[in-house]
Structures are given as C-alpha cells and as structure tokens.
C-alpha positions in Angstrom: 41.6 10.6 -143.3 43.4 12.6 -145.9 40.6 14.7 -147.8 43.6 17.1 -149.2 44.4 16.1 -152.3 41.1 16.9 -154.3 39.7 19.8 -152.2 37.2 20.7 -154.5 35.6 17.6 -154.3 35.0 17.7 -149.9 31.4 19.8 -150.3 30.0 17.9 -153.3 30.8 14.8 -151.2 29.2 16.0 -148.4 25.8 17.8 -149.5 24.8 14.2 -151.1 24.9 12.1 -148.1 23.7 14.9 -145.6 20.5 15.9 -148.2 19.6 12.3 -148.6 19.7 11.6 -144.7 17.2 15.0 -144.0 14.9 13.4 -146.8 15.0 10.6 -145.3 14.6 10.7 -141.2 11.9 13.8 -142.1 8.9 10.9 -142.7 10.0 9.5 -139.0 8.3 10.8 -136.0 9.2 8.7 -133.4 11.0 10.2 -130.6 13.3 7.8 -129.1 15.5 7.4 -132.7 17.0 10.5 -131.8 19.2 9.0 -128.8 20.2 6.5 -131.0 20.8 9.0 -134.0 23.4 10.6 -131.6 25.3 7.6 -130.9 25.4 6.7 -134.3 27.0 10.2 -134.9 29.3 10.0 -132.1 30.8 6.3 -132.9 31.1 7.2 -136.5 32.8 10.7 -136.2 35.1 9.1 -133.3 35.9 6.2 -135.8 37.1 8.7 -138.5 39.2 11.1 -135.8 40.5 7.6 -135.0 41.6 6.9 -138.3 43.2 10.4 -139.2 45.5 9.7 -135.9 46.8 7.1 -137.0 46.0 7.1 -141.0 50.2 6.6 -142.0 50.3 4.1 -138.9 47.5 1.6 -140.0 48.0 2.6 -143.7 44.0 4.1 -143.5 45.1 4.9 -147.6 45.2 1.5 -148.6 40.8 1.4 -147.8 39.6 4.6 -148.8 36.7 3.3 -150.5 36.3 2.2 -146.7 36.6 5.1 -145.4 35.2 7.1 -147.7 32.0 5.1 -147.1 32.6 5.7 -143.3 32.4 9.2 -144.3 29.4 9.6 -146.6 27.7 7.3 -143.6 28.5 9.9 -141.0 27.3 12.9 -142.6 23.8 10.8 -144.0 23.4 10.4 -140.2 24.3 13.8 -139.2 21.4 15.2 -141.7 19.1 12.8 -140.5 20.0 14.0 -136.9 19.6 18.0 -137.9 16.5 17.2 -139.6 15.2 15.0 -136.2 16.3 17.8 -134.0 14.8 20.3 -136.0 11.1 19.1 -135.7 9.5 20.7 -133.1 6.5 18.2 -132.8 8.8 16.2 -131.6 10.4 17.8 -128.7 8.8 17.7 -124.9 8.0 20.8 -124.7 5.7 21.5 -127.8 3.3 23.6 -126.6 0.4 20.8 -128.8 1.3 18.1 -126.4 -0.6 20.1 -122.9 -4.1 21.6 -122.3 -3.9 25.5 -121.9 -5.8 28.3 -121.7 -3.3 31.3 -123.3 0.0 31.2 -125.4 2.6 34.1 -125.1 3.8 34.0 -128.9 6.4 36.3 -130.1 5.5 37.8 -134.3 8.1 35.9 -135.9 7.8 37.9 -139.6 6.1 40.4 -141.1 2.8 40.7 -140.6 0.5 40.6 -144.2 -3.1 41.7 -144.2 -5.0 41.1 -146.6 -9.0 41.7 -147.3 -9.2 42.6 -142.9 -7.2 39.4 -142.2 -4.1 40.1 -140.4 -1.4 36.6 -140.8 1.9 36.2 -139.3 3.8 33.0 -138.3 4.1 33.0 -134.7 6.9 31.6 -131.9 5.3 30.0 -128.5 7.4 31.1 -125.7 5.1 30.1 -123.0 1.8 28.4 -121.9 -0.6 29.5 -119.1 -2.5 27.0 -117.7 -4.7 26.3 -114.7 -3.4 24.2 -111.8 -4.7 23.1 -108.5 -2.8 24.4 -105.5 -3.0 21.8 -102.3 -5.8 19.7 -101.8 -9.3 22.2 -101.1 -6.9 25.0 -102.6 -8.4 27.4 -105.3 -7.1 26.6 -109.5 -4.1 29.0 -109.9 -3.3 30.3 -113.4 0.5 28.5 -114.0 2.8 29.4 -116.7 6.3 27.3 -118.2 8.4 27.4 -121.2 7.2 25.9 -124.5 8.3 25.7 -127.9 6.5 25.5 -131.5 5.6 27.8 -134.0 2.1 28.4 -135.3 0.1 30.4 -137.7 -2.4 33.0 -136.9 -5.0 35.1 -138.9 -6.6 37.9 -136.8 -10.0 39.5 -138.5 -9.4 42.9 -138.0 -11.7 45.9 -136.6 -12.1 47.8 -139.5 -13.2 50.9 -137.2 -9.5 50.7 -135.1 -7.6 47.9 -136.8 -4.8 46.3 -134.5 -1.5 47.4 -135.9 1.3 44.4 -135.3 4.6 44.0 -136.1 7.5 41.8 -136.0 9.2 40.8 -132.7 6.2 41.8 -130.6 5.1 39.7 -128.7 1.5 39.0 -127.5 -1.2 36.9 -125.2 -3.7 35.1 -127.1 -6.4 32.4 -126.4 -4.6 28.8 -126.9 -7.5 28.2 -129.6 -5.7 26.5 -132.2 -6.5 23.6 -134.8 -4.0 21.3 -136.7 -3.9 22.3 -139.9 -5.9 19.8 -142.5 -4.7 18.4 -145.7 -6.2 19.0 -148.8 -8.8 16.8 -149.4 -7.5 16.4 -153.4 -3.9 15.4 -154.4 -4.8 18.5 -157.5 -4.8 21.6 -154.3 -2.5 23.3 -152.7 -0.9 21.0 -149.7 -1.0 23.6 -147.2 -0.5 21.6 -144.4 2.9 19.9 -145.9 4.0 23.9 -146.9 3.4 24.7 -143.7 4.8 21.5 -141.9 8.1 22.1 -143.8 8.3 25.5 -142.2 8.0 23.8 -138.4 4.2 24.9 -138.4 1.2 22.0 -137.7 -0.8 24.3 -135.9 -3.3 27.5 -137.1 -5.3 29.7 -134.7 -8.2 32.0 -136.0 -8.9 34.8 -134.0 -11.0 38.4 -133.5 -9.0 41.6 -132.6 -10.3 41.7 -128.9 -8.8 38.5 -128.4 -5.2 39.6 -128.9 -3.4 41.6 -126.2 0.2 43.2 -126.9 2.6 42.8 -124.1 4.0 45.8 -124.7 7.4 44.0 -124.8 10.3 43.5 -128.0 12.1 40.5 -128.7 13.5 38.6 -132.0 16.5 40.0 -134.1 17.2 44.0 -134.0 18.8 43.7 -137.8 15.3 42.5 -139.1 13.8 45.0 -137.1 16.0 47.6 -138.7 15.5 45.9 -142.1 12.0 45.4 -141.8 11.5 49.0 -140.7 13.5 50.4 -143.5 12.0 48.4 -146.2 8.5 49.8 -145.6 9.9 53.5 -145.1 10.8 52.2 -148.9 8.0 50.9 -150.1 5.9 53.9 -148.6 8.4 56.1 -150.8 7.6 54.5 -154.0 3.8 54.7 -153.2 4.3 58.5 -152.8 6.3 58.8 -156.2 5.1 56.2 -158.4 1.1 57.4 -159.2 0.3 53.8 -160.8 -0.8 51.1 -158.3 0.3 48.4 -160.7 3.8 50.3 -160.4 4.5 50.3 -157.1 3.5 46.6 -156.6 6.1 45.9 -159.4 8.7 47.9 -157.6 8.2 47.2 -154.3 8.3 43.2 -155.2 10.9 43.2 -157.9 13.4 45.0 -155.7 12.7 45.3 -151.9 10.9 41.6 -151.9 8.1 43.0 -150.5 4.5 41.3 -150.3 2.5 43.2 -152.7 -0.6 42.5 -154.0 0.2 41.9 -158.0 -2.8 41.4 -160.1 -3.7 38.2 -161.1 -3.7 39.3 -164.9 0.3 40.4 -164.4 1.2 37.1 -162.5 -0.9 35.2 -165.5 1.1 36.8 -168.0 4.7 36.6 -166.7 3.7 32.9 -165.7 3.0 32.1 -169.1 6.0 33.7 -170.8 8.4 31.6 -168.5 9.8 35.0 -166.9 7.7 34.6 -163.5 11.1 34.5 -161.8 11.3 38.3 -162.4 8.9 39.3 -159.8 10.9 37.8 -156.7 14.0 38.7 -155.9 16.7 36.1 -156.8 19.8 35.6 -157.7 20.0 37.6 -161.2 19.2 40.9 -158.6 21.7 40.0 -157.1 23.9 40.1 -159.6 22.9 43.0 -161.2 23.8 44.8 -157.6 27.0 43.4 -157.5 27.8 44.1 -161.5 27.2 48.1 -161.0 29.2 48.1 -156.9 32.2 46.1 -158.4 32.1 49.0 -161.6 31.6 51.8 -159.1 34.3 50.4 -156.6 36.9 49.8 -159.4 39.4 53.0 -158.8 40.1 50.3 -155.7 41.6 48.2 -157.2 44.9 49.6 -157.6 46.2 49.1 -154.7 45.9 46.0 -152.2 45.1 47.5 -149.0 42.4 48.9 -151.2 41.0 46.0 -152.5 40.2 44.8 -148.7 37.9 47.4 -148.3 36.3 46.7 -151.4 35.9 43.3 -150.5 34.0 44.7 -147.3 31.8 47.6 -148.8 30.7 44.8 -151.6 30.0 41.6 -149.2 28.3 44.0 -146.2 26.2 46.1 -148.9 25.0 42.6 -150.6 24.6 40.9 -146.8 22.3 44.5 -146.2 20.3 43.8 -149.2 19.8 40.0 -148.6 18.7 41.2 -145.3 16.5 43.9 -146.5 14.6 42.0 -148.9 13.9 39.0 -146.5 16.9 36.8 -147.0 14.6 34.0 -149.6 16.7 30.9 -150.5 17.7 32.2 -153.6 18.9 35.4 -152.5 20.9 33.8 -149.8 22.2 31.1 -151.8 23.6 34.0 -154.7 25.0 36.3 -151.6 27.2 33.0 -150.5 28.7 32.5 -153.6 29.7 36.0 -154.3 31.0 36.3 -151.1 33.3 33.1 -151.2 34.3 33.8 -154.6 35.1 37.4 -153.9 37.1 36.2 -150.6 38.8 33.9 -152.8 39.7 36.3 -155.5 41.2 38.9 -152.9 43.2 36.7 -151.3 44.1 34.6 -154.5 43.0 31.8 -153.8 41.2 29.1 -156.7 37.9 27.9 -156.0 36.0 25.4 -157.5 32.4 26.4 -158.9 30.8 23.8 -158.1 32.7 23.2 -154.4 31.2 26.7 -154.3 27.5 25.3 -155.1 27.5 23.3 -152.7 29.0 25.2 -149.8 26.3 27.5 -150.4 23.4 24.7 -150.1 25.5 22.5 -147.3 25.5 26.0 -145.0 21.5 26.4 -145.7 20.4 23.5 -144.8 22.9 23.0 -141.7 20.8 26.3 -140.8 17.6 25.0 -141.7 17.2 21.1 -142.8 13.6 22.2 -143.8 14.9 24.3 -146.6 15.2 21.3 -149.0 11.4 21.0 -149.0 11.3 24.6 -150.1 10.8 25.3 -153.6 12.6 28.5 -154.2 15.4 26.6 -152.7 15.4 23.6 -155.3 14.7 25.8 -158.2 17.5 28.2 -157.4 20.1 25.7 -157.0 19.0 23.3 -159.9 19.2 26.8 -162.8 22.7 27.5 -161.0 24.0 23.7 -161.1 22.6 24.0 -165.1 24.3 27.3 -165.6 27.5 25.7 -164.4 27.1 22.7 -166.2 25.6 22.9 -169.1 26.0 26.4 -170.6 29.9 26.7 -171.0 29.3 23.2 -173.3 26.2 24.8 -175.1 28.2 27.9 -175.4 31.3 26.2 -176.9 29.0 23.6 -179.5 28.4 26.7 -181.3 31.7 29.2 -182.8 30.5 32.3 -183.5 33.1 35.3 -184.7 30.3 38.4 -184.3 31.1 39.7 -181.4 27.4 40.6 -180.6 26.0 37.4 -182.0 28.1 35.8 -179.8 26.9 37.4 -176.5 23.5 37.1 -177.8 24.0 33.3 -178.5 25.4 33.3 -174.7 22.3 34.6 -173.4 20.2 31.9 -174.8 22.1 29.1 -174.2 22.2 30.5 -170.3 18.7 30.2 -170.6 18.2 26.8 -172.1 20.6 25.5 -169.7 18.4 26.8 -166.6 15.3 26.2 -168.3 16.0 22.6 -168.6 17.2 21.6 -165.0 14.3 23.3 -164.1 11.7 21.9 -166.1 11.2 18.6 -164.6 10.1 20.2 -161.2 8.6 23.3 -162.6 6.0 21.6 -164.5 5.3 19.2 -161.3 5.0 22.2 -159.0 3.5 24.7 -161.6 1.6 22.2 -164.4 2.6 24.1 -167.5 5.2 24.8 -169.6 5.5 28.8 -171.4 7.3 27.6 -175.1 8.0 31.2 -175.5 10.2 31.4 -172.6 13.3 32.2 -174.9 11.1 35.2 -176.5 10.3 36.5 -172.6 13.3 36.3 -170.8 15.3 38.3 -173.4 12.9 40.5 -173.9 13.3 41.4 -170.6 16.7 41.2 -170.2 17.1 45.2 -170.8 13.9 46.5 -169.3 14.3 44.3 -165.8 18.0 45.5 -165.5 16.8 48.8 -166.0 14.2 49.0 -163.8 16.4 47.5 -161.0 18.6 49.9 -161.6 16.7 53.1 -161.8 14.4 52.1 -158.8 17.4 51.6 -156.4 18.3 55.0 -157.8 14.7 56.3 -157.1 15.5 55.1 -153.2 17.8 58.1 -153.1 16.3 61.7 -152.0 16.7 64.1 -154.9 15.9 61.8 -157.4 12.7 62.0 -157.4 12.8 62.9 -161.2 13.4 59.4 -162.4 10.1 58.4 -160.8 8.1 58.9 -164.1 10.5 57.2 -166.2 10.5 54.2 -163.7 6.8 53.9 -164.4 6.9 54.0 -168.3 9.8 51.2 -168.1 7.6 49.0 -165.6 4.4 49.4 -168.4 6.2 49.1 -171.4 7.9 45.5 -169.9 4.2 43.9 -169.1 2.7 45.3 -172.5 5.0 43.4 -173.9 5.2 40.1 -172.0 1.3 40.5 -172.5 1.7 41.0 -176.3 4.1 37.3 -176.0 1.6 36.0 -173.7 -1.8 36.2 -176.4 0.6 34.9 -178.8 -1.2 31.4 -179.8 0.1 27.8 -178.1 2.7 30.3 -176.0 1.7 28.0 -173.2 1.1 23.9 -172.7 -0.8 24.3 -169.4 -3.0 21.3 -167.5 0.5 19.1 -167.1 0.1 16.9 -163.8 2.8 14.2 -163.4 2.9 12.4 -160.0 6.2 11.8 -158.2 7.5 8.6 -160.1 7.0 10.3 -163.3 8.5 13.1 -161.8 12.0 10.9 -161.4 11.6 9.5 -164.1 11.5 12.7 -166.1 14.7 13.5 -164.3 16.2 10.5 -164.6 15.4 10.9 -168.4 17.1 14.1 -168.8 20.0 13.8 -166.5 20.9 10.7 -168.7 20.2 12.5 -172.3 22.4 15.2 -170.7 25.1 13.4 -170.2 24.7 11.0 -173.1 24.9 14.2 -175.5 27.7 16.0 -173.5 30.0 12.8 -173.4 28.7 11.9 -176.8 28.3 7.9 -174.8 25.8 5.4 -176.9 25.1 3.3 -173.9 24.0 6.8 -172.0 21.8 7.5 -174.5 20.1 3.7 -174.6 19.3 4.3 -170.9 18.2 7.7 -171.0 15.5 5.6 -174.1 14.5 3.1 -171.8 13.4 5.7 -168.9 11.4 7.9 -171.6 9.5 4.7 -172.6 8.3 3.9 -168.8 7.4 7.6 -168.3 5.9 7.6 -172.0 4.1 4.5 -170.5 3.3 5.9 -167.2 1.8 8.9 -169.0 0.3 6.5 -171.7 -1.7 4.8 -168.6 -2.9 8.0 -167.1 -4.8 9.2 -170.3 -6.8 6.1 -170.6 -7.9 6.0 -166.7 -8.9 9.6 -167.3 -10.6 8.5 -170.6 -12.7 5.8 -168.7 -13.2 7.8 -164.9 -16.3 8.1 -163.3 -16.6 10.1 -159.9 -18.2 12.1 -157.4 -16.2 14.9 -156.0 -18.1 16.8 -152.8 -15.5 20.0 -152.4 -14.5 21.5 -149.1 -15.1 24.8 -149.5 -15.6 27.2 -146.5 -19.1 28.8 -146.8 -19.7 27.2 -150.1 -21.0 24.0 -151.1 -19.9 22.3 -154.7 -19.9 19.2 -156.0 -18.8 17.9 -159.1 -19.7 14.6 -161.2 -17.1 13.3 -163.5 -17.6 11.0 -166.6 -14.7 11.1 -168.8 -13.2 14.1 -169.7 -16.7 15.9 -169.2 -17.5 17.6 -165.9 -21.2 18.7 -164.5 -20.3 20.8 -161.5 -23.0 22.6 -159.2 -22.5 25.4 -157.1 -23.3 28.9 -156.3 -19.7 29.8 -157.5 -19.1 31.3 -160.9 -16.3 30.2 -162.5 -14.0 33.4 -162.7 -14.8 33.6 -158.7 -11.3 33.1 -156.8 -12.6 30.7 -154.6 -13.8 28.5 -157.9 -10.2 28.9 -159.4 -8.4 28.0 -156.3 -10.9 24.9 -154.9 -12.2 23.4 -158.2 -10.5 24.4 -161.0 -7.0 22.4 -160.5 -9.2 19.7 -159.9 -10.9 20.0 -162.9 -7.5 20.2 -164.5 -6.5 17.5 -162.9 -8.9 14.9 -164.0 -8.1 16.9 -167.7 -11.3 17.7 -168.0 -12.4 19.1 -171.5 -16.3 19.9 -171.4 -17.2 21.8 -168.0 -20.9 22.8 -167.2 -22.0 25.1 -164.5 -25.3 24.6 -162.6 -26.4 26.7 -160.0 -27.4 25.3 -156.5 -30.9 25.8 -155.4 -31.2 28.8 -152.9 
C-alpha cells in the first residue's frame, strides 16, 4: 500500500481509528476477546503486507478506498488490543482474583502526605499465601508472581513517622477493598480516575503494618529526578520566607505536589488562568525560547548545530523528567523534539502530522491516557492553536507592530479557549468570562517568574530570592483583584455527556462554517444548538419540578438533604465552609441548581 504520496496525512489517519478502538474495547471485560483481538490483528496486518507485495501486480491503486478502509480497520483493532492488554483486571495473574495473606508491592511514585496520611500508588510483585503441604502436613506460607497496581494510604505515627519513597519496595497485609463509586453522578468519580490509571483496588493501613524490604527497584532516572526535585524544592523553602511562595514555585516550575491554598486555586480558577499552576506546555516553551537564544552562537556552523540539537532535546527530556513527565509536558517535549530534528536536518514537517505523532506515541505507551484529562485538554488548546489562530490572526490586518503582537496573543487565546470550553465546563462546571483579562495579565509576570526561579536553582543566586517572591504576590493580587470583579465567573454549569457532544458537535460545525464561510455548515451547526438548547431547556424544568431525598455518604458524618425545587433543607453537623461539606454536598447541591439552601444541625 503506497502511503507516500501525502506523508503528512499517515499519523492523522492513524490516531482516529486507534483512539476510537481504545474507547471502544475499554467498556469490555471479558477475557477471551483478546485471542480473537489477536487474530483479527494478525489477518488484517498480513492482508495489507500482502497487498504492498504485490500492490503494482494486482493494481492494489485502483481500490484504495478499499484499502484504506483495510487500514483504518487494522489500527481500530490494534487500539482495541493495547487497551485489552493493558487492563490488568483482566490478566491471570491479578493479584484480586486469589486469597492472600501479604502483598510485596514496589512504591510506584512519589509518596504525598498529607494531614498524617501517607498515599502512593503501588505495584504488586508478589502474593504470600498459605498452602497445605501433603496430606496431615502443616499450612506453609507460599509465594508467586502477581500483577496489579493498587492504592495505599498509611496513617502515620506522628511520634516516628515512616519515611517512604519511590521504588521501595515493601510487605504489607493483603487488606484491600475495591474502590466504590460515588454514590451521586455531581462527585468526584474516583473509582473511574482511578480505574483509568490500572487501579480498582485501595488498602488503608497503620504504620506497624508496613515493613520495608530493605530492597530498590523501579527506574534509576526517576530516582535521580525524584531525588533532585526535592533537593529543589527544599532550596526554595530555605530562600523564599513566604509559604504561599514556595508552593507557587515549587508547583509552577518543578511540578511538585504542594499544598496551594484553596483561596489561590479559587482565584486562578475563576480568572480562566488555572493552567498556570501545572506545568504544561507554555513552560515548556518558555525553556526552550531562552536555551535556543543562549545556544545561538551555534548556529554558525553545522557540526555545531548537532550539538545544539542535543544540549536542547536532552535538557528539555531532563526537565520533563524532573517535573514528573504529565501528558502535557510530554506531549510539548515531542513536538519540539521532532520539529527541531526536522529543522536540523532540513527536513519539512507537517504541524499537525506532528500533533498527532505526539498523541499516537502516548497512547501506544499508555492506551489509558485518553481518559486523562490533562491529556485531552492539552491536545484540544494545541489542535485550536494550529487551527484556528493563524485564521483569527489573518481576519484582522493590523500595521502597529505592537498591536499586532498584542492582537496575536489574544486570538492565541480565543482559539485555545474555545476547543477547550466544551470539556472544561463538563469537567470543571464554570466558565471565568474574564479569561482574556487573566491570561494576559499574566503573560509577563508567569514568564518572569519561570524565569527567575530556574535562575534561583543556581548557587550564588540567592539574591534574586526576594524579587522572586514580590513577582509571585503581585501576579495573585492581581488575578484576585480580576477575580472580585462582578459576573467574572458563570459557575454551577452541569451538562451530561450527550449535551457534551452536542456542544462539540455545535462548535466544530460553527467553526468550520465561519472559516469556509459554507451556509449549509452553518444550518447544521443551528440544528445541533437547538437540540442542546432543548436538552438544556428540559433539564431546567425537571429541576424546577424535583422532589428528593438525598442520604450522603460521608465518612464519620451523617447528612441528608431534602430537595423541593430549587430550595434545599440539609441537616448535618457540618458547616458549610467545612471541606468535607464542599467536597460531599455542595456539587450536589449545585447540581440539582439549588438556589435557597438551609442548614440544620443534627441532634447530638
């Protein structure tokens, strides 16, 4: 099969089919379609080799709608048999599917404590087990391989708490639950967050249950990373006096854990700029911006430009590495690198060929990534900025040079913004109208602060620590000051998944319709708005009419709510600015748009 002649079309071609086959074998759970998945795969790739052979003999050209549908078929097949393959609830050896007494697990990330609890995802390596030697012969303790991941939360000793880190592995009681799903479509789905990461299982256990073997495994550059990252972290803590500060710092450019006040994640959520505080793709780029200016007297000469090509991709590999290698990261590290490979050894690339070699290499790693919501965000604001801001760039001619970058700024905004905002208000039920306002308000003060705390990461620059803190307060004063500006947020948004595609349908259509300037477009894109209109139409008058009794599952709380249209009577010993009130009963309250809310407290 000749795939030649449009080369930039092979990866578009091929992350359709293969996405759509994980989505769709990731709902089946029976074990014997995998067998038949692989002969599927086999007969359909040996089909295709079979037809390149003898593609001028047979004249394969003269059905390549054919064979283009043999090759869309294979690769929706071959995703479907990654994503099979990759669930380990599935496999033999799970370590859910025996009884056991202990599991060796191996740390398989950092470890996060938080208010004495000590979580980490862990790897089963092995079960112990008691077996029955002979006939009168005395139970033996057994062990054997097994597989599966699962998540564990140690209450620490606050006298002598157990210090744990990655790749160590340990010997703990096989006491383990599946993990439950929420009991309201409004909370968190843990157990489907969790499930897309391989993990069905959790275990909660005291400190005197765990024992370290004493032994290392997993990866020795994550080690290194790992290590490194909080030798950094512990460096900012030292120079930075302000807690607020170093939690900024330590997130915004190591991606480290830190605890950020609810008011700061508040206010950047509400100004549309919450993307600041992980590290993405813009960091990224601001790394690779101030290495390709320092690296430029390299240029001159093309030996020279090889080993800039190397000092660039292996420092940005270092920091994707360092900072915990998140989708978005990754997914900005691949396209630099194949761009820059490409522009060394002059060769043309196509952008969005480029796109989609990036996500068509993360999920062949990790099927499960498509579920992630980093991972969909991150490539949706790219596939925008490709898209849709060169057109919004060019609809506007604009001779001041200045006005001109400025006008570029926002249209790179309004083009991420809207392929985004379809899944960020289903995810995140609100949309910040001031978004514009925050993101280039903090176009200056984020680069800067990126900037000046790598520099801070240097000995003997300890001098730049106070101006590193001033930068970090002045940039939340002001989102704060954007943030109490009136109607700066729509929150309480809750669309279910049909209105979700329809949403996207409707503004994938309108796109286009606009772009290609296409009436017919624009009639269908209509039609779709008036079924979500309707869609939304019908919601508001169930929730105008509902009337129900919601018991909460709370642990060590009891709560129960009555509902009669949008007024809500809730009782509990919980006050309403308690955390466990906002994360339990408030998005349900939101959900069921609730208007009028009174609080009665539970009898002792």
């Amino acid at each position: 099969m000749d795939i030649s002649a449009q080369p930039e079309q092979v990866f578009p071609r091929i992350l359709l089919p293969y996405t759509l086959g994980i989505v769709v074998f990731y709902h089946f759970k029976y074990p014997g379609f995998l067998p038949l998945l692989i002969g599927i795969n086999l007969s359909l790739l040996s089909l295709l080799l079979l037809l390149n052979n003898y593609y001028n003999i047979i004249k394969v050209y003269r059905f390549k709608s054919g064979t283009g549908l043999l090759f869309q078929l294979f690769f929706f097949f071959f995703g479907g048999l990654l994503c099979y393959h990759h669930q380990n609830n599935l496999k033999s050896d799970d370590f859910s599917k025996s009884s056991n007494l202990y599991l060796k697990i191996q740390v398989m990330d950092e470890p996060y404590q938080k208010t004495g609890i000590l979580r980490f995802k862990g790897q089963i390596q092995s079960v112990y087990f008691t077996e029955q030697l002979g006939n009168q012969g005395k139970p033996m303790l057994q062990a054997k391989t097994a597989s599966g991941k699962i998540m564990v939360a140690i209450k620490l000793d606050h006298r002598q708490p157990l210090a744990i880190n990655y790749g160590e592995e340990l010997l703990i009681p096989a006491s383990y639950t599946p993990i439950k799903s929420s009991f309201h479509p409004a909370q968190f789905d843990y157990q489907a967050w969790l499930a897309a990461q391989n993990i069905r299982h959790q275990s909660f256990l005291l400190q005197n249950q765990v024992i370290k073997l004493g032994l290392q495994s997993g990866n020795e550059l994550f080690k290194f990373a790992i290590a490194l990252r909080v030798k950094q972290v512990k460096r900012y803590q030292s120079l930075l006096q302000d807690n607020e500060a170093v939690a900024m710092a330590s997130t915004l450019i190591l991606g480290y854990r830190a605890d950020l006040s609810k008011e700061i994640l508040a206010i950047y959520s509400k100004t549309g700029t919450i993307h600041a505080l992980s590290v993405s793709g813009m960091h990224v780029g601001l790394i690779y911006l101030i290495l390709n200016y320092a690296l430029a007297f390299l240029n001159q000469k093309r030996n020279a430009q090889y080993i800039k090509l190397f000092l660039i991709l292996g420092l940005l590999w270092f920091y994707a590495l360092l900072t915990g290698c998140s989708p978005s990261v990754l997914r900005s590290v691949i396209m630099i690198s194949i761009f820059l490979v490409g522009k060394t050894y002059s060769r043309p690339a196509n952008k969005y060929n480029i796109l989609s070699f990036a996500a068509f290499a993360m999920l062949l790693y990790d099927p499960f990534l498509i579920w992630d919501v980093g991972f969909q965000l991150s490539f949706l604001a790219v596939f925008g900025l490709l898209y849709l801001q060169p057109k919004l760039q060019d609809c506007w001619t604009i001779q001041n040079k200045w006005a001109r970058k400025l006008w570029g700024i926002i249209s790179m905004s309004l083009a991420a913004q809207l392929f985004t905002f379809p899944l960020s208000i289903y995810y995140f039920h609100q949309f910040p109208f001031l978004f514009l306002l925050g993101n280039l308000f903090i176009l200056i003060p984020v680069t800067l602060i990126m900037y000046l705390g790598i520099l801070l990461l240097i000995p003997g620059l300890d001098f730049l620590a106070p101006v590193l803190s001033w930068l970090i307060q002045f940039n939340n004063t002001g989102l704060k000051f954007i943030a109490a500006i009136p109607y700066s947020v729509l929150s309480g948004i809750w669309i279910n998944k049909v209105e979700l595609l329809l949403l996207s349908v409707f503004l994938t259509l309108g796109t286009m319709a606009i772009v290609n300037g296409s009436w017919r477009l624009l009639m269908a894109a209509f039609s779709f708005f008036l079924v979500l209109q309707f869609s939304l139409s019908r919601t508001a008058v169930m929730r105008y009419h509902q009337q129900e009794i919601i018991r909460f599952e709370i642990p060590k709380q009891q709560a129960i709510a009555y509902i009669f249209a949008q007024q809500a009577t809730v009782y509990t010993h919980l006050k309403q600015e308690d955390d466990a009130f906002q994360y339990f009963i408030q998005p349900v309250l939101a959900y069921h748009q609730i208007r009028f809310l009174k609080i009665i407290p539970l009898p002792p």
